[in-house]
N, C-alpha and C positions, 0 to 999 in steps of 0.2 A: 350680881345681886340675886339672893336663892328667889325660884318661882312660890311668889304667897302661896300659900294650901288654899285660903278663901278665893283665892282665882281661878285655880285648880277645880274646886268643888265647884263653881258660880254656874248656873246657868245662861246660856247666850239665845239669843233670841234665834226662831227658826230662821231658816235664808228664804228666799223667796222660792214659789214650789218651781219654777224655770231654771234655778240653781240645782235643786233635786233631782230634776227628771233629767237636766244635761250631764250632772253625774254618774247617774245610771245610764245615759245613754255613751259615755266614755266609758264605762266600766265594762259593757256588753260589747264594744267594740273591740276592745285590749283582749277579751275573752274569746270573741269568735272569730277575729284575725290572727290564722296561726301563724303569724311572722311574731306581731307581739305579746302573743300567748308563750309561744318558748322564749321570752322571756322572761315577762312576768308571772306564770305560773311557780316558780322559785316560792312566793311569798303564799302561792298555797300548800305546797310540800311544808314549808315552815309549821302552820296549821299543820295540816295533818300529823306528821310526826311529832310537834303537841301534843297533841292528840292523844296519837299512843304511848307519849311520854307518863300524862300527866293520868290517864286511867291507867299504868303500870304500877303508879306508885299509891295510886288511890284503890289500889285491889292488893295492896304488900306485895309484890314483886318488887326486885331490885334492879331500879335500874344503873345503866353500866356507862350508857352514852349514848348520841345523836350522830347520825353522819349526812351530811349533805353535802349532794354532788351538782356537779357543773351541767348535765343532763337533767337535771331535775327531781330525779330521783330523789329518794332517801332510805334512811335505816336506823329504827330505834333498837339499839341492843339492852338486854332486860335477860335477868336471872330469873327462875322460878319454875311452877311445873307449868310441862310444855300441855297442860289440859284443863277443864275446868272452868268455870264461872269466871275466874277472875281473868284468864286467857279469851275467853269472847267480847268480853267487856271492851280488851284493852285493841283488841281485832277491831271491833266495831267502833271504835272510837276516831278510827282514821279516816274515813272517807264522810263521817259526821261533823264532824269539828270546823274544816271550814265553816259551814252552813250556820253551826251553832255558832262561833265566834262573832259569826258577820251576825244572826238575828241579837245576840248582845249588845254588840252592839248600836244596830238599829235602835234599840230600847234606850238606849242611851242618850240615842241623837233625837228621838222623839220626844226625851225629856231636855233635852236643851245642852244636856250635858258634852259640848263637844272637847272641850280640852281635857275631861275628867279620861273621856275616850282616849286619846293621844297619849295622854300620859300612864294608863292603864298598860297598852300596847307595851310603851319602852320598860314599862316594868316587867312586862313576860317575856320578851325581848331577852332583857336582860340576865332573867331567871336561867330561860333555854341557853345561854350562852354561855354558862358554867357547865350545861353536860354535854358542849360539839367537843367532837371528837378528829375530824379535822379539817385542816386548812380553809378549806373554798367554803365551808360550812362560817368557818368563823368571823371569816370576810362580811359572807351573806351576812349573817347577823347584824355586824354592825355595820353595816352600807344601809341598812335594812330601818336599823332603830336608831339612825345617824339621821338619817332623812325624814323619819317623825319626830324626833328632838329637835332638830333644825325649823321646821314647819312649826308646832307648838312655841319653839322659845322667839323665832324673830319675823313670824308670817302674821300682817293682819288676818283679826277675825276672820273677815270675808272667806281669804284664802286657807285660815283652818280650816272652817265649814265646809269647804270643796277639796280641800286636800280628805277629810274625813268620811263625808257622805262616798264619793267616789271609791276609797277605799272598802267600807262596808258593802256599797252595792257590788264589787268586786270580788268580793267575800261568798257572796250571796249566789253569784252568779259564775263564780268559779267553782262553787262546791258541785257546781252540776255536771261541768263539762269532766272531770277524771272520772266518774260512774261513768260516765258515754265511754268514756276512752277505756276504762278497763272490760266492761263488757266487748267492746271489736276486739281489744285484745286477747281474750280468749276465747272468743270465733275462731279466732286465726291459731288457736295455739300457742300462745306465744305469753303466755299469765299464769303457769301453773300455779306458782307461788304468790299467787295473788290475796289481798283480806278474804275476799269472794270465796274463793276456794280452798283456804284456811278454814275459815270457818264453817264451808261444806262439811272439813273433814272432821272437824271437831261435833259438828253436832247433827250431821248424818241428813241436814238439807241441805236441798240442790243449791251451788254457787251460785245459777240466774235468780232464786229466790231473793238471797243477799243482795245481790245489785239491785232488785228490782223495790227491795226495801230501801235503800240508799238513794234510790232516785226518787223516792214516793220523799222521803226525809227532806232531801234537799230540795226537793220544789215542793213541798210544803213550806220549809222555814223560807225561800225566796218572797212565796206568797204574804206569810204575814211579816215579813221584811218590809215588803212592796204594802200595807195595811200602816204599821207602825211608822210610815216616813210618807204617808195619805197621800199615796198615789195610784193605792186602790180605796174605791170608797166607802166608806163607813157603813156596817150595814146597817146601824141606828140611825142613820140618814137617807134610808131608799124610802120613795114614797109607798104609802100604805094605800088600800082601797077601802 
């Protein structure tokens, strides 16, 4: 039986804020435990080269395909000139994107809309999954949007709500930790080829500035993540003298 649209669209009442904050507090765990960071980090490379998928084709570049690897890596392959506005755009789009995904969707859960959320994902999900390019990449995807279809079509509410929140603050709080990680990485040497220093070379400022832009990014949209799902508080509610 197809899912109504009016279900889809419906708004669901928020969970209770003990539901919210236990999800972020799973979500920061997954993120700062490197056992299971490598390997849910995967679903932020996903994001990311999004990212640079989707500012490739929003700046006319053509893109060619996606590749994601077992390491976690990835590679968005894209035609056009290797310079230029539309080449920074789609640079800076990768280490953003988590961040932004996840404050979207915060906005979403704030408006109640949780399955609007779920089902948003499997549609991008499934978008990206026309330009992997191979194998382990492909898997990824649908293990990926198999597991939010699964959740959405046969999980009580309750368990959307927490399959969802979790996710987003996930989002939120993964977008921070690869700026940490790619900044040691090129302490060490070891990042030439980095967005970072990409984009040094392209617009003649220093790589630590871009990281340190990227980190200002992502732990701002954390912040009004953490605002939008009011578990920072309102400032229209601090008392006044």
């Amino acid at each position: 039986m197809p899912y109504p649209l009016g279900q889809i669209l419906a708004a669901q009442p928020a969970p209770p804020l003990g539901v919210i904050t236990g999800a972020a507090v799973i979500a920061l765990a997954l993120v700062v435990y490197n056992v299971t960071w490598r390997l849910v980090r995967n679903a932020v490379t996903i994001a990311h080269e999004g990212g640079h998928a989707a500012a490739a084709v929003l700046t006319g570049r053509r893109l060619r395909g996606i590749r994601l690897h077992s390491d976690t890596s990835g590679l968005t392959i894209m035609r056009g000139r290797p310079t230029g506005v539309g080449m920074v755009l789609t640079l800076l789009a990768g280490y953003l994107s988590p961040a932004l995904v996840g404050l979207l969707g915060a906005w979403l859960l704030s408006r109640g809309l949780i399955t609007l959320l779920l089902w948003i994902c499997i549609v991008l999900l499934l978008a990206m999954l026309v330009m992997i390019r191979n194998w382990f990449g492909g898997l990824l995807i649908l293990a990926t949007g198999g597991a939010v279809f699964a959740v959405s079509w046969y999980a009580p509410t309750p368990w959307q709500a927490l399959f969802a929140y979790t996710g987003v603050w996930f989002l939120l709080f993964g977008g921070v930790r690869p700026v940490i990680e790619v900044q040691l990485h090129r302490r060490r040497g070891t990042a030439s080829r980095s967005d970072p220093d990409q984009l040094a070379a392209l617009t003649r400022l220093p790589g630590g500035l871009w990281v340190a832009f990227f980190l200002l990014c992502t732990l701002g949209a954390l912040a009004i993540g953490a605002w939008l799902l009011d578990v920072l508080p309102n400032p229209s509610t601090w008392p006044t003298r």
